[in-house]
C-alpha positions as CSV (number, residue, x, y, z in Angstrom):
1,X,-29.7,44.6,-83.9
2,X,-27.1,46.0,-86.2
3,X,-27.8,48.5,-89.2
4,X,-26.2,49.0,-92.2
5,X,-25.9,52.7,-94.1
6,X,-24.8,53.3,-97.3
7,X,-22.8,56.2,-97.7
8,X,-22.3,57.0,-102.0
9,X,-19.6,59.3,-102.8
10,X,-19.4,61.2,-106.2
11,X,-17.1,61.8,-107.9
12,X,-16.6,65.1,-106.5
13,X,-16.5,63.7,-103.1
14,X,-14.0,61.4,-103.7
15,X,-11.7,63.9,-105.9
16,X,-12.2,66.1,-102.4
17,X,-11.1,63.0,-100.8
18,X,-8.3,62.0,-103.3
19,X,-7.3,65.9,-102.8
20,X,-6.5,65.6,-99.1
21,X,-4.4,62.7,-99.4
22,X,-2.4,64.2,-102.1
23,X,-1.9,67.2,-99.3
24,X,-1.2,65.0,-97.1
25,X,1.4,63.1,-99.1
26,X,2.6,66.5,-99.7
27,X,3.4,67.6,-96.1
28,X,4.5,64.3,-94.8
29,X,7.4,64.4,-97.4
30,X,9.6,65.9,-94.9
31,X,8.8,63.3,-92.0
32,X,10.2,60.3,-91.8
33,X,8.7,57.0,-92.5
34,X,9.0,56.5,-88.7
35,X,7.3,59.3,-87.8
36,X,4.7,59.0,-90.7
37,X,3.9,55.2,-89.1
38,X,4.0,56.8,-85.0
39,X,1.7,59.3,-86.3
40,X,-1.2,57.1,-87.9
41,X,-0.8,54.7,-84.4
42,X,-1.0,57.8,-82.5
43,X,-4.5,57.9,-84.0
44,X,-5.0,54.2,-83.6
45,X,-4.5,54.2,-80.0
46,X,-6.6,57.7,-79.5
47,X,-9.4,56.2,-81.8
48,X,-9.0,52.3,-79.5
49,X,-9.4,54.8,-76.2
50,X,-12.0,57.0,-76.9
51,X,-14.0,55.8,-79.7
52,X,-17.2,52.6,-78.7
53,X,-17.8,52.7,-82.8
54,X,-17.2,48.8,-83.9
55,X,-17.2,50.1,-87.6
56,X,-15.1,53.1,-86.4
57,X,-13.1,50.8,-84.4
58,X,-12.8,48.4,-87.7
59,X,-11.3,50.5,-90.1
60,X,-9.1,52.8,-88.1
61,X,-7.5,49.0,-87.3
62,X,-6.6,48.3,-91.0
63,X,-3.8,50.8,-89.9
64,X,-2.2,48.3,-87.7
65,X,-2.2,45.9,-90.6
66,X,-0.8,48.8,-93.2
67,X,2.3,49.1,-90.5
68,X,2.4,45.5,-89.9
69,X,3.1,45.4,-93.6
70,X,5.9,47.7,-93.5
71,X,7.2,46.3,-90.5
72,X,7.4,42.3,-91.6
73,X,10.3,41.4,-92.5
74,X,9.5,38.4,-93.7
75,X,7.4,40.3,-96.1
76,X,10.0,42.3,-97.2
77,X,7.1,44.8,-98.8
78,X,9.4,46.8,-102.2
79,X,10.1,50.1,-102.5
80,X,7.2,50.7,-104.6
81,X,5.0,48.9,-102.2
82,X,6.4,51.0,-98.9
83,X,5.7,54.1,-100.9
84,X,2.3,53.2,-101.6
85,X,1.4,52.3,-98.0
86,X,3.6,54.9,-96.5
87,X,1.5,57.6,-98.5
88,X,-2.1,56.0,-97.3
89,X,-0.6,56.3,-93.3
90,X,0.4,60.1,-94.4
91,X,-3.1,61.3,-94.1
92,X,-3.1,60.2,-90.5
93,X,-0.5,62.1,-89.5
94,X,-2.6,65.7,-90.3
95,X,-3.1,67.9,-87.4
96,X,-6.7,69.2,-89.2
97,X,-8.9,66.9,-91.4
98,X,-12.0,67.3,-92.7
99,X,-14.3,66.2,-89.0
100,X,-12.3,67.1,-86.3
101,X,-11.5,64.5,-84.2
102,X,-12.8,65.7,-81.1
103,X,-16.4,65.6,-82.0
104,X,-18.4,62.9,-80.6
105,X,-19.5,60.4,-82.3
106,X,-18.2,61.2,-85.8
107,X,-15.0,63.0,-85.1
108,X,-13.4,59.9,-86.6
109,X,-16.0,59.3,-89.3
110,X,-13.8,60.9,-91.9
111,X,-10.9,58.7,-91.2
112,X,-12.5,55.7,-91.1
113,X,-13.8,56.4,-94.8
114,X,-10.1,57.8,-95.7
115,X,-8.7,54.3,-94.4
116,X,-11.7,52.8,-96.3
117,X,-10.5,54.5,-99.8
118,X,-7.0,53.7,-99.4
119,X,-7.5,49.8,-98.6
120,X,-9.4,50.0,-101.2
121,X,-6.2,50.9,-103.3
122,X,-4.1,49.2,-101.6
123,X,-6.0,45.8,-102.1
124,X,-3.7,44.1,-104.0
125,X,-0.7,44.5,-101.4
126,X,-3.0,44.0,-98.5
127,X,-4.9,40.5,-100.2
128,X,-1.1,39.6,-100.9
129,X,0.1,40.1,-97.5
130,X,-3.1,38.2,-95.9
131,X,-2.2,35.4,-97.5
132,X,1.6,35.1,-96.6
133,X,0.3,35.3,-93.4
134,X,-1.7,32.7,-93.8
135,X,0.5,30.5,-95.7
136,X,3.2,31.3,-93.1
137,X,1.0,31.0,-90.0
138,X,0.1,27.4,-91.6
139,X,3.8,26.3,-93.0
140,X,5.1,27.2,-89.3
141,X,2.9,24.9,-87.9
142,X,3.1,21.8,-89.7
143,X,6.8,22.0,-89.6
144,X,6.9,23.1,-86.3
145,X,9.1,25.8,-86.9
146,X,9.1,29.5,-85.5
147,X,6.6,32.0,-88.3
148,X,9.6,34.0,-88.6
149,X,11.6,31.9,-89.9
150,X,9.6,31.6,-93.0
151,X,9.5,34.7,-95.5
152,X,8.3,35.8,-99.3
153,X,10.7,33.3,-101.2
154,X,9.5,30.3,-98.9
155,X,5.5,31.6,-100.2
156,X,6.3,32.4,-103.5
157,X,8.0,28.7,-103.8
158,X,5.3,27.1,-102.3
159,X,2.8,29.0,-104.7
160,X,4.8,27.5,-107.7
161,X,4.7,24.4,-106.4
162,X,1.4,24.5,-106.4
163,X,0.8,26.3,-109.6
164,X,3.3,23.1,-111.4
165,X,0.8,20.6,-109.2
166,X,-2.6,21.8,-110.7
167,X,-1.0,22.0,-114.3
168,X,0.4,18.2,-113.9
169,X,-3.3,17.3,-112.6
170,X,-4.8,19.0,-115.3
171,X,-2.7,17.3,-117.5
172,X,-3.6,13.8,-116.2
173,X,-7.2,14.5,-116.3
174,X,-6.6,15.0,-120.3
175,X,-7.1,18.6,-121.2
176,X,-3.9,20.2,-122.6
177,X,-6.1,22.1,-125.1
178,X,-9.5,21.7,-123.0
179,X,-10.4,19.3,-125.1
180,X,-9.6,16.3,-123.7
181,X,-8.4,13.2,-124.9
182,X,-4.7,12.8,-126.6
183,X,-3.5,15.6,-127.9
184,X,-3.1,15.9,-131.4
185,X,0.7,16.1,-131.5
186,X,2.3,12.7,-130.8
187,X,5.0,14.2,-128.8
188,X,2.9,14.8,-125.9
């Protein structure tokens, strides 16, 4: 039996969330990007070897799929895109946040709702990446060719393609204006 608990933050929390990040932006300025991505896997791992939380577990992953981000070069994730997921990872790289992490049981509860709050954020970048994978995991196999071989400018063709294919369809089906039938002008 599972259970589900509803945590609301006020505003107040999440400016004292919002806060911390911008500290932690802040002091990860001098690290490398490198280091900023070791550090938020060095909490992955400790969180995969120590933690039996499944929600816990759940959203401390969504730092491998931050990194993964970075790291796809197939992807190729812009400079204002890297800087915005660099900056979420910079939180995990602070020696003291707000539960430390070697309480039990919710040492890591404050991480998991940091991760939570910067996916949030981050949702247009992450939704984007999911479905390149997806598109590239799916192109690769039907023509049989290696996933890395396949990158943005093979998705972002394929999504006009497919963007030109509906508006041809809708088209045929009559509805230039949405009203169907001919269309007033002649020329069309």
């Amino acid at each position: 039996m599972s259970i589900r608990i509803v945590l609301d933050l006020s505003d107040h929390d999440l400016e004292h969330f919002r806060g911390l990040a911008r500290k932690a932006v802040e002091t990860s300025q001098k690290k490398s990007p490198e280091q900023i991505i070791a550090g938020a896997h060095e909490l992955l791992d400790e969180v995969n070897e120590k933690v039996t939380s499944d929600f816990i577990r759940e959203k401390i992953g969504q730092i491998q799929l931050l990194s993964n981000m970075l790291a796809d070069e197939g992807w190729g994730l812009g400079e204002v895109g890297r800087r915005r997921v660099l900056a979420a990872l910079a939180y995990f790289n602070q020696p003291e946040d707000l539960i430390p992490d070697h309480l039990p049981g919710i040492g890591f509860l404050d991480d998991a709702i940091m991760i939570e709050l910067m996916c949030r954020e981050l949702k247009p970048e992450i939704d984007a990446y999911q479905d390149f994978i997806k598109y590239r995991d799916a192109e690769a196999a039907r023509l049989g060719r290696p996933a890395e071989e396949l990158n943005r400018g093979d998705f972002l063709k394929q999504r006009e393609r497919e963007l030109l294919s509906r508006m041809r369809r809708r088209r045929r089906r009559g509805g230039g204006g949405g009203g169907g039938g001919k269309s007033p002008f002649g020329l069309f």
